[in-house]
C-alpha positions as CSV (number, residue, x, y, z in Angstrom):
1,X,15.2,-17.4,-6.9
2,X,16.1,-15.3,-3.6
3,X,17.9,-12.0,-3.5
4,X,21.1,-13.3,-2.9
5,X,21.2,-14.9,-6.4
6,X,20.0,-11.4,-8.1
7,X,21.9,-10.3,-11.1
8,X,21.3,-7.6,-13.3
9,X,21.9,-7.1,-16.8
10,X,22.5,-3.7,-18.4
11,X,21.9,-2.6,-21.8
12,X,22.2,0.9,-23.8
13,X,22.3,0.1,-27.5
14,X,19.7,-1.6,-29.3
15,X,23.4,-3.9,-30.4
16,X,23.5,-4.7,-26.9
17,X,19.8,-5.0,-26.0
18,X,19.3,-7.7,-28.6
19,X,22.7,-9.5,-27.7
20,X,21.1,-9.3,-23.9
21,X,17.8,-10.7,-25.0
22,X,19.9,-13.7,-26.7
23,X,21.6,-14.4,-23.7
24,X,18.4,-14.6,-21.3
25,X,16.4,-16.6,-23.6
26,X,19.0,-18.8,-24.6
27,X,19.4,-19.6,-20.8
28,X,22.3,-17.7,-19.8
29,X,22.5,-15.2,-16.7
30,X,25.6,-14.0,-16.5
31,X,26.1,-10.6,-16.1
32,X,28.8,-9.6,-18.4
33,X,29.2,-11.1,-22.4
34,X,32.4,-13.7,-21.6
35,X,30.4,-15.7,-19.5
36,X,27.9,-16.3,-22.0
37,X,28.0,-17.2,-26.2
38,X,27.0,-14.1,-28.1
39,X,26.2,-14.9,-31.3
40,X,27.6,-13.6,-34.2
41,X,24.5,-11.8,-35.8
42,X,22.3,-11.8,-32.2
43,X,19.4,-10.6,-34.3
44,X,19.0,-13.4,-36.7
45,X,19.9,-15.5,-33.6
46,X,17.0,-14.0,-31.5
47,X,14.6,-14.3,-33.9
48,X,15.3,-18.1,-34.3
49,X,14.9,-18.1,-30.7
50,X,11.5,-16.4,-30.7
51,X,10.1,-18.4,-33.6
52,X,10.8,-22.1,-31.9
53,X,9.4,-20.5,-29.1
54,X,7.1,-17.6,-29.2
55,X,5.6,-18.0,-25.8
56,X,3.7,-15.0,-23.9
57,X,6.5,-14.1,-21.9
58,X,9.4,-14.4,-24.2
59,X,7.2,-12.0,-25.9
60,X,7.0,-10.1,-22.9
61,X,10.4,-9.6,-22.2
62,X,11.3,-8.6,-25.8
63,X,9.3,-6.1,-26.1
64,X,10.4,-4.7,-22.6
65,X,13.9,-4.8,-23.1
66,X,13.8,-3.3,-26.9
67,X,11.2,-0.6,-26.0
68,X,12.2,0.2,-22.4
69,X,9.0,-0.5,-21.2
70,X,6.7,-2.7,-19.3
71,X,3.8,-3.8,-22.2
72,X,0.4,-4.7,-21.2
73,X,-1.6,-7.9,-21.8
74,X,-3.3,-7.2,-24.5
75,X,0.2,-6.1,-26.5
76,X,1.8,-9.2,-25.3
77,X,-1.3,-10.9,-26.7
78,X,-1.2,-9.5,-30.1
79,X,2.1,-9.2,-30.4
80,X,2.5,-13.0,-29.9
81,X,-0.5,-13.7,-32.3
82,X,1.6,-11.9,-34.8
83,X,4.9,-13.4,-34.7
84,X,3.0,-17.0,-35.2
85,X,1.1,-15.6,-38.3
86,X,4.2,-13.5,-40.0
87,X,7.2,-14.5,-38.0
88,X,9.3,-12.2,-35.2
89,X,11.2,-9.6,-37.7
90,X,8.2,-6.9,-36.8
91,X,8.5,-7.5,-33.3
92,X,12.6,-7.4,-33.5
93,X,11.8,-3.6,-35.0
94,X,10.9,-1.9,-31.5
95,X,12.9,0.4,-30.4
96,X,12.3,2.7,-27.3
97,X,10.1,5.8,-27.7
98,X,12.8,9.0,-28.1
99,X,12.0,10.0,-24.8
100,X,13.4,7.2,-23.4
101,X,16.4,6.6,-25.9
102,X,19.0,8.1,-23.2
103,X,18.6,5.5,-20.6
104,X,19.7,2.2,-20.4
105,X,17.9,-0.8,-19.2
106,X,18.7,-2.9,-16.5
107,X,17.1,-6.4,-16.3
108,X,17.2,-7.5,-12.6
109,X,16.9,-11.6,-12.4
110,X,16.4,-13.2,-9.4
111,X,16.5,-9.9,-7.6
112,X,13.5,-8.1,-5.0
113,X,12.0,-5.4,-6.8
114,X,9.7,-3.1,-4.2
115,X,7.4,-0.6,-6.3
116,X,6.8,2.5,-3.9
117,X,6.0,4.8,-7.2
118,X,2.8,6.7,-5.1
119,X,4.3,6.6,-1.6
120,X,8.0,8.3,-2.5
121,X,6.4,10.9,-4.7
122,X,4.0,12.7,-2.2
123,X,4.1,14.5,1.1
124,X,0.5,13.2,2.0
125,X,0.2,11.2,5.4
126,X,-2.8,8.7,4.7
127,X,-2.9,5.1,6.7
128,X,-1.3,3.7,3.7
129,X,1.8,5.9,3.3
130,X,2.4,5.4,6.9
131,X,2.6,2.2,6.5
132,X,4.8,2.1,3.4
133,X,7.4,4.7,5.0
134,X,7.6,2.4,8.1
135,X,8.1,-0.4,6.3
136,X,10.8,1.1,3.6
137,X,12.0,2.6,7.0
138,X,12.9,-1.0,8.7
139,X,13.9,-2.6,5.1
140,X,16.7,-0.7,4.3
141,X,17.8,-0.6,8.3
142,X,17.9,-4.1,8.2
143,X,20.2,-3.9,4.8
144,X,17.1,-6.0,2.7
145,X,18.2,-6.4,-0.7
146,X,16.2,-5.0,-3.1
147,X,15.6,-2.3,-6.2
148,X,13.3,0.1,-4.8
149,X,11.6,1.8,-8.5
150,X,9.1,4.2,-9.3
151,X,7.4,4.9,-12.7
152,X,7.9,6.3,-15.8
153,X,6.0,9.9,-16.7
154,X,2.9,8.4,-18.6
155,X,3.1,4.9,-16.2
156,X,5.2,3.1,-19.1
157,X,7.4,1.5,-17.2
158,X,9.7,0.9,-13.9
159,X,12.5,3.6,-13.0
160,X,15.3,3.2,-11.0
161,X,15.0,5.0,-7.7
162,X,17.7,3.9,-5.5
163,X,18.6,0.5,-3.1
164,X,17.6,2.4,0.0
165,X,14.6,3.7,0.7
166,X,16.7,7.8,1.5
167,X,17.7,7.1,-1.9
168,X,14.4,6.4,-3.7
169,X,13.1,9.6,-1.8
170,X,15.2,12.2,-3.1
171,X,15.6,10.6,-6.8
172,X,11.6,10.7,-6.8
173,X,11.8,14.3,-6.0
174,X,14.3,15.0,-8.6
175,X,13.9,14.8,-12.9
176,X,16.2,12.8,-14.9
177,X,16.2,11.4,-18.4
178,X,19.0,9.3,-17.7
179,X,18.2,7.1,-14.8
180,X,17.8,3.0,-15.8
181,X,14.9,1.6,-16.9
182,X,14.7,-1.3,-14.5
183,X,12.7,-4.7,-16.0
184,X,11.8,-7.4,-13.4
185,X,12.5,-11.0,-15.0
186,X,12.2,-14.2,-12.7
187,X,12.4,-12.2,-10.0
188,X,9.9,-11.0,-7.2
189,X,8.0,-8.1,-7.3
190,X,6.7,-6.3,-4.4
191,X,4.2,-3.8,-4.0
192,X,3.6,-2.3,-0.7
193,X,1.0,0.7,-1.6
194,X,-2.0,0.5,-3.3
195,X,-2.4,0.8,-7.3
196,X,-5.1,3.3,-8.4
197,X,-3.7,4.5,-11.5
198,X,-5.3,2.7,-14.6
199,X,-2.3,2.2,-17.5
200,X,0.3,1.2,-14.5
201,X,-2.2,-1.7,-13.1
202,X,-2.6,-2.6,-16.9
203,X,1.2,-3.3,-17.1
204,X,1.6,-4.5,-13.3
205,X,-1.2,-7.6,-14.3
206,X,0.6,-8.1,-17.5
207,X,4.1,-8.7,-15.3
208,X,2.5,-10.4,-12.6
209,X,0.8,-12.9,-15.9
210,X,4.1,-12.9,-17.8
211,X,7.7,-12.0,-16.5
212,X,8.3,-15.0,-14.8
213,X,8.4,-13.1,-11.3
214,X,6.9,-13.9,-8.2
215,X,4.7,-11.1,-7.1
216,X,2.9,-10.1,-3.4
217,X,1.3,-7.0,-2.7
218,X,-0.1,-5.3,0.5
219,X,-3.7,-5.9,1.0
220,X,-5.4,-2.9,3.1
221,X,-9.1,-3.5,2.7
222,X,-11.6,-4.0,0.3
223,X,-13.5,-0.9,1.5
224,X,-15.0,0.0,-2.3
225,X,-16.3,-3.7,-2.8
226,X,-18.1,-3.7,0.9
227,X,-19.5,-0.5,1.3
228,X,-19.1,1.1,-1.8
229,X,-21.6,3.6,-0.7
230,X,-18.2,5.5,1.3
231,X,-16.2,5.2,-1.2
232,X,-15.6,7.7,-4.3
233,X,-16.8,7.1,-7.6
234,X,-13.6,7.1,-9.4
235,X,-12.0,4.9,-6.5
236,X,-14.9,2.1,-7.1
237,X,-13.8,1.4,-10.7
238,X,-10.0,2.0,-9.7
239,X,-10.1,0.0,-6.9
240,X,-12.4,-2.9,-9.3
241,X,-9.2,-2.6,-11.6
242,X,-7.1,-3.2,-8.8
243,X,-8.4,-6.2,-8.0
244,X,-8.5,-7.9,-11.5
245,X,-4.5,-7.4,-12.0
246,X,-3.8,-8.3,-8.0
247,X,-6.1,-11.6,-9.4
248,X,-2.6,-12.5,-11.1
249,X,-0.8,-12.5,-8.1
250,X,1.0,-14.9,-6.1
251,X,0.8,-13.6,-2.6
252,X,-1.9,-10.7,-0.4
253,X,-0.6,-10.2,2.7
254,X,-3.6,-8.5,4.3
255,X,-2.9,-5.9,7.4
256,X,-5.4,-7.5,9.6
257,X,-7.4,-10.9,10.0
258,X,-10.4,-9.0,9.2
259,X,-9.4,-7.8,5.5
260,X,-8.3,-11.1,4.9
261,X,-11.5,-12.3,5.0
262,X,-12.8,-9.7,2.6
263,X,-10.1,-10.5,0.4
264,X,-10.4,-14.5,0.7
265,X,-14.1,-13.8,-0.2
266,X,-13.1,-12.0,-3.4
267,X,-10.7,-14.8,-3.8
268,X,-13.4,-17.3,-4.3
269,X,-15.4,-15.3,-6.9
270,X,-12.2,-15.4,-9.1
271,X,-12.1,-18.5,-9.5
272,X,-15.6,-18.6,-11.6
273,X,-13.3,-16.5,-14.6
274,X,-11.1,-19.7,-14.6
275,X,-7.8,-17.8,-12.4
276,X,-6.5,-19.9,-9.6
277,X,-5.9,-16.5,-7.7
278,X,-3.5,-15.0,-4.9
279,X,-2.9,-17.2,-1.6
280,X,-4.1,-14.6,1.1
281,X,-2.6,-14.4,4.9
282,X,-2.7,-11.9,7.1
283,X,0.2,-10.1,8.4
284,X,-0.9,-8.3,10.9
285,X,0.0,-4.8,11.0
286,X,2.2,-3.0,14.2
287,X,1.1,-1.2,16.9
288,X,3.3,0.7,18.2
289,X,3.1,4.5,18.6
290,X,3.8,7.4,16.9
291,X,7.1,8.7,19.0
292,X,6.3,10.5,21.7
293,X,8.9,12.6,22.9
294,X,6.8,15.6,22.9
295,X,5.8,17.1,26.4
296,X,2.1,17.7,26.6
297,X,3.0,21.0,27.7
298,X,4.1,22.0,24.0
299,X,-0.2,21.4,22.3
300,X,-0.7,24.9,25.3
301,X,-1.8,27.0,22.3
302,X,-3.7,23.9,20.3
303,X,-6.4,22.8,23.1
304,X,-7.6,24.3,26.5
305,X,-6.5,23.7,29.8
306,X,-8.4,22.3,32.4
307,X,-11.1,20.9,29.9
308,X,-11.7,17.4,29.0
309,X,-10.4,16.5,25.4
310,X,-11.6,14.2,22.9
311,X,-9.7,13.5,20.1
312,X,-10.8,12.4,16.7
313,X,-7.7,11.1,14.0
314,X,-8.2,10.2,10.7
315,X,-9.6,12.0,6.6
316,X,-12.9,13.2,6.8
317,X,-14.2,11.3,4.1
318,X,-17.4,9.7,4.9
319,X,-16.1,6.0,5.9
320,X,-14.3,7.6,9.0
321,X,-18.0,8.8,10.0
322,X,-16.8,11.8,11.3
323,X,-20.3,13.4,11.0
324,X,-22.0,11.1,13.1
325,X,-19.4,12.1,16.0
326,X,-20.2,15.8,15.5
327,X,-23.9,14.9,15.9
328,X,-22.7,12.7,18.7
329,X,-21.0,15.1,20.5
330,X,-24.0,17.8,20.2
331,X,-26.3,15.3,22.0
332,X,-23.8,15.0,24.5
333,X,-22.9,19.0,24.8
334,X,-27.0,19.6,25.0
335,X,-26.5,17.2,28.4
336,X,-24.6,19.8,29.5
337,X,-21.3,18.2,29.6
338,X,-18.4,20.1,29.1
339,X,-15.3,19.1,26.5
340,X,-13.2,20.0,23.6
341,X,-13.6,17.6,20.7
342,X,-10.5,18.0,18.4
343,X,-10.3,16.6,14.8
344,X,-6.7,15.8,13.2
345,X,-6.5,15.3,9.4
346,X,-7.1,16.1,6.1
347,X,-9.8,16.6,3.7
348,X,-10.6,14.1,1.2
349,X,-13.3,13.3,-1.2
350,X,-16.9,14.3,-0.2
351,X,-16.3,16.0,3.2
352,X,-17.7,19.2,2.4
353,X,-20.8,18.6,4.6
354,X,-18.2,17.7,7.4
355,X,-16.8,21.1,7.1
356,X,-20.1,22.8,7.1
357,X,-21.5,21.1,10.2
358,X,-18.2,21.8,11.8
359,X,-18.5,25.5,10.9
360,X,-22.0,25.5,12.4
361,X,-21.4,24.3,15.9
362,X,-18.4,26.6,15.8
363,X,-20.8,29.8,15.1
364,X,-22.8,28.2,18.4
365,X,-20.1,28.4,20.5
366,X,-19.5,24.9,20.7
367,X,-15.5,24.0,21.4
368,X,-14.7,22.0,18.4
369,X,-11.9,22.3,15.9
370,X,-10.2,20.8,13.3
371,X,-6.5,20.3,12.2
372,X,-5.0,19.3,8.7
373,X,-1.6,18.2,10.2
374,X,0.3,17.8,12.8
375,X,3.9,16.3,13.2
376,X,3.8,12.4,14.8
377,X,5.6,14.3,17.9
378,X,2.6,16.5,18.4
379,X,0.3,13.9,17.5
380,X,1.9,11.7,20.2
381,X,1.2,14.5,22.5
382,X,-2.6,15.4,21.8
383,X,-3.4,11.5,22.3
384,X,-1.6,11.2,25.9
385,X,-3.7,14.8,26.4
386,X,-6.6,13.6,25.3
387,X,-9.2,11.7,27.7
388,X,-10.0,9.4,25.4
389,X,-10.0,9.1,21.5
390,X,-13.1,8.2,19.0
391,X,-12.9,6.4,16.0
392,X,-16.3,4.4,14.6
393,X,-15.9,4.2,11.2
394,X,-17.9,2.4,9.3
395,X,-15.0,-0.1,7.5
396,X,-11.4,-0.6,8.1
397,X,-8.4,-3.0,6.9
398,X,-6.6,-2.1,10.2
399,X,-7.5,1.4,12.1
400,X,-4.2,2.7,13.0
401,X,-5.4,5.8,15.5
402,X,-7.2,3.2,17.4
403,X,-3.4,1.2,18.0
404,X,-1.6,4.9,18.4
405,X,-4.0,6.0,21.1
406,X,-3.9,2.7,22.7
407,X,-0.2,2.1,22.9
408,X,0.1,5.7,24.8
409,X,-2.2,4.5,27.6
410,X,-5.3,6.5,25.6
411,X,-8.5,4.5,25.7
412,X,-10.7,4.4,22.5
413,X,-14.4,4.2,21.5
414,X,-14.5,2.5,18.7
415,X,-17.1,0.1,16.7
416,X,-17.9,-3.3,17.3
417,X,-16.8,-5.4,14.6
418,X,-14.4,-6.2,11.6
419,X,-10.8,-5.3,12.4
420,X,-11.7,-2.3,14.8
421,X,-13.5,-5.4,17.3
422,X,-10.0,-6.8,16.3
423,X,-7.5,-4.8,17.5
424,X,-9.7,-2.9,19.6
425,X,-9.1,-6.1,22.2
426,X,-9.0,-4.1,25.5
427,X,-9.1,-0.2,26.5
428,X,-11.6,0.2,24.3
429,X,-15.6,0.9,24.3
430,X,-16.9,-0.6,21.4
431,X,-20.3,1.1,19.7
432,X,-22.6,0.6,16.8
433,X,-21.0,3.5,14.5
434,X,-24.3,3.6,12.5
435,X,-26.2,4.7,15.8
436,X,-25.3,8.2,17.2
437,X,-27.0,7.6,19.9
438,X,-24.5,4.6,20.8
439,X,-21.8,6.5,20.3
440,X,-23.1,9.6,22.2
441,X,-23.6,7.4,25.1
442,X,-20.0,6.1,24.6
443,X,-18.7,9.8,25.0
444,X,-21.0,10.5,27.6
445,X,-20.4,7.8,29.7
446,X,-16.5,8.0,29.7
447,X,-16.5,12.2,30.4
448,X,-18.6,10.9,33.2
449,X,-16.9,8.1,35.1
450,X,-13.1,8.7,35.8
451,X,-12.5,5.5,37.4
452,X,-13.6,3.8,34.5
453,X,-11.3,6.1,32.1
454,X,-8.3,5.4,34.2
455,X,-9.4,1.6,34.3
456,X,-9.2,1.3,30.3
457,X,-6.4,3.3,30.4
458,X,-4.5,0.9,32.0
459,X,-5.5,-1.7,29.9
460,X,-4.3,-0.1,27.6
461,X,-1.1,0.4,29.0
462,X,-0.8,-3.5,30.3
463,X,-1.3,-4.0,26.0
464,X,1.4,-5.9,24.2
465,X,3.1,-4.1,21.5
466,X,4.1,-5.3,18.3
467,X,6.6,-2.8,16.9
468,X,7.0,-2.0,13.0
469,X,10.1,-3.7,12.9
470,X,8.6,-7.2,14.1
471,X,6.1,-6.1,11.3
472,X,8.7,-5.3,8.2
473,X,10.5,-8.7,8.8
474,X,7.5,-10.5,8.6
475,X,6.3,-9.5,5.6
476,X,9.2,-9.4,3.9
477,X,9.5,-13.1,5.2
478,X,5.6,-13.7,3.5
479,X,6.1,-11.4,0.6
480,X,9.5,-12.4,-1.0
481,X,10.2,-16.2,0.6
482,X,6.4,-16.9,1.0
483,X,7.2,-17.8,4.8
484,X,4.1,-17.4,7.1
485,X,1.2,-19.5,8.7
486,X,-1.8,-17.8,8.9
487,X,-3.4,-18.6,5.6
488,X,-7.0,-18.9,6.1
489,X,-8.6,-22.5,4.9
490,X,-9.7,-20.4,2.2
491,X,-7.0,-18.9,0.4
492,X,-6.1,-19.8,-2.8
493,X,-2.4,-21.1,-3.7
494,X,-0.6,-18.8,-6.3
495,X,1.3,-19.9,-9.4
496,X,4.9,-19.0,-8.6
């Protein structure tokens, strides 16, 4: 089913829910009662339904509809066992916690259903909600037709946030009691962020194993599987349960060539618990810049004049290996070379010894700072500012500072391999980020030698750009219609 065949089917009552369930399993899907038979006692009638046929997902969608929310496995499992031993009257019993008794449910069949629960709900500017807002952004420019939902309080189940992604912005901010449950059912389900949270991947698996839908989701790397060693404890086992309910899916579009191969090579270790597993492609993310209509006059009061800047973007958690360009730049300020290193972003799991280091060479007198935020005009500014920017982390799906400071004629030292060697195609210097000494060098050699600054720099200029709208229609092409080409001789075809 495509968008343009979406229906959806609304119930209040539990009268109405169970004459809705009748019509859907009997195999109608019209949208209003006089297109379709409703029986004259629908429960009697549904439960003959699901005895001939108990099957997992009629079982699914039962208990959806009559409870108002999105079950997991293991209750679709049981649930299903026990209609076979002692027949469907306990399972026709549900009825939706009180909490939710005041909204209605909406079925959407056939329909696009984009899950941007995380991403709508949070002011934070990570890679990954950049990525979704662009996205969301283009979507709703270009007049996609979708459901854009977020989740219940207690991850129970999809709410209605709006057609447009303005829409599902200012609902998320808002409470309501009253707003739709919305139930996916042989439609497609998209999922754009990345699911951490443990009771909404438990339902997400069971809809992706039962519902009937389609379902692609947004791979960004497989950072807590390859070097788990940078990544928080809590985000190895979420990121593990990630990964077991994405297992069910039909379609990872990965950001870059690179995370497509870590994904691919998860792909194949799947298979050994008997699951066919996700067909994997990369869509490569965009590249163009932040906007830049910011004169570099208005960052006066944020970094010196006269002096050479380097600029540092991106969380201080220990991936982005921000401490090893603090030691790097020590070496390099002990040469005797004079710059202003400049950090932009937040604080995230384990970067207290970042901000003690930093501390520390500020007390010596060394010109180093750090700032939580900035807006994407100022940030637009600072790269075109800077002399050149530094980012060797250790792991990335994509590396969007390296693209930002690139597509603004800024040339970056960045590391050698994986997607950074990737993107990092020209105006770049690429180091070994687990040697400070290479990346002190890197610096070193670039505050040194102008002509080859400017040389990179136009490189960099000279660089195609792929803009996020080239981007957004892409992946809606993979995600919803499964349209794209670069599937790696790997990757592992879906059930639809």
């Amino acid at each position: 089913m495509t968008a343009s065949t979406a229906v959806m089917h609304r119930a209040r009552s539990r009268d109405e829910r169970v004459a809705l369930l009748c019509r859907l399993l009997g195999g109608s899907r019209a949208d209003d009662r006089e297109s379709g038979v409703t029986p004259v006692d629908p429960a009697a009638a549904l439960a003959e339904l699901l005895d001939h046929d108990p099957s997992p997902s009629r079982i699914w969608l039962t208990i959806a509809v009559l409870t108002s929310t999105l079950p997991p496995s293991a209750d679709v499992v049981a649930w299903r066992r026990r209609v076979r031993l002692d027949g469907p009257a306990a399972l026709l019993a549900l009825r939706p916690a009180r909490r939710l008794r005041r909204r209605a449910v909406s079925v959407i069949e056939g329909g696009v259903v984009v899950d941007v629960h995380h991403t709508a709900r949070t002011d934070l500017e990570t890679g990954i909600q950049r990525v979704v807002v662009n996205v969301m952004r283009q979507w709703t420019a270009a007049e996609r037709q979708m459901t854009i939902v977020g989740w219940l309080p207690g991850d129970e189940g999809f709410e209605l946030l709006g057609d447009r992604w303005d829409q599902a912005q200012a609902s998320s901010r808002t409470t309501s009691s009253t707003r739709p449950v919305v139930v996916p059912w042989r439609s497609t389900y998209v999922l754009p962020e990345l699911a951490v949270e443990a009771d909404r991947l438990d339902r997400v698996q069971s809809l992706a194993q039962y519902s009937g839908s389609a379902t692609a989701v947004v791979g960004y790397d497989c950072v807590p599987l390859t070097v788990p060693e940078t990544a928080g404890g809590g985000m190895r086992g979420a990121f593990a349960r990630n990964l077991a309910a994405v297992a069910w899916f039909d379609r990872v579009a990965t950001i870059s060539e690179a995370a497509a191969v870590e994904y691919r090579g998860w792909a194949r270790m799947v298979e050994a618990a008997g699951i066919e597993g996700p067909q994997i492609s990369a869509v490569v993310l965009a590249d163009e810049s932040v906007p830049s209509d910011a004169d570099v006059a208005s960052i006066q009061g944020i970094v010196r004049a006269g002096h050479p800047l380097v600029l540092c973007v991106g969380s201080h958690e220990p991936r982005k290996n921000h401490l090893a360009v603090l030691h790097a730049a020590e070496l390099v300020w002990r040469e005797g070379l004079d710059f202003d290193l400049l950090f932009v972003g937040g604080n995230a799991w384990n970067s207290a010894r970042f901000l003690e280091r930093l501390t520390e060479l500020q007390r010596a007198g060394r010109s180093v700072r750090s700032l939580r935020r900035v807006d994407d005009a100022t940030l637009a500014a600072l790269y075109r500012r800077a002399s050149f920017s530094v980012f060797p982390s250790v792991n990335e799906g994509y590396g969007l500072p390296i693209v930002e400071s690139l597509a603004l004629g800024t040339p970056v030292i960045t590391s050698g391999f994986g997607s950074m060697r990737e993107i990092a195609t020209s105006g770049s210097v690429l180091v070994d980020p687990r040697d400070d000494r290479s990346i002190a060098d890197a610096i070193a050699g670039l505050l040194r030698d102008e002509e080859r600054r400017e040389t990179l720099a136009e490189e960099a200029r000279s660089r195609g750009v792929r803009s996020w709208e080239a981007y957004a229609d892409e992946l809606w092409s993979f995600m919803v219609h499964g349209g794209h080409g670069r599937t790696g001789p790997q990757s592992n075809s879906g059930v639809s």
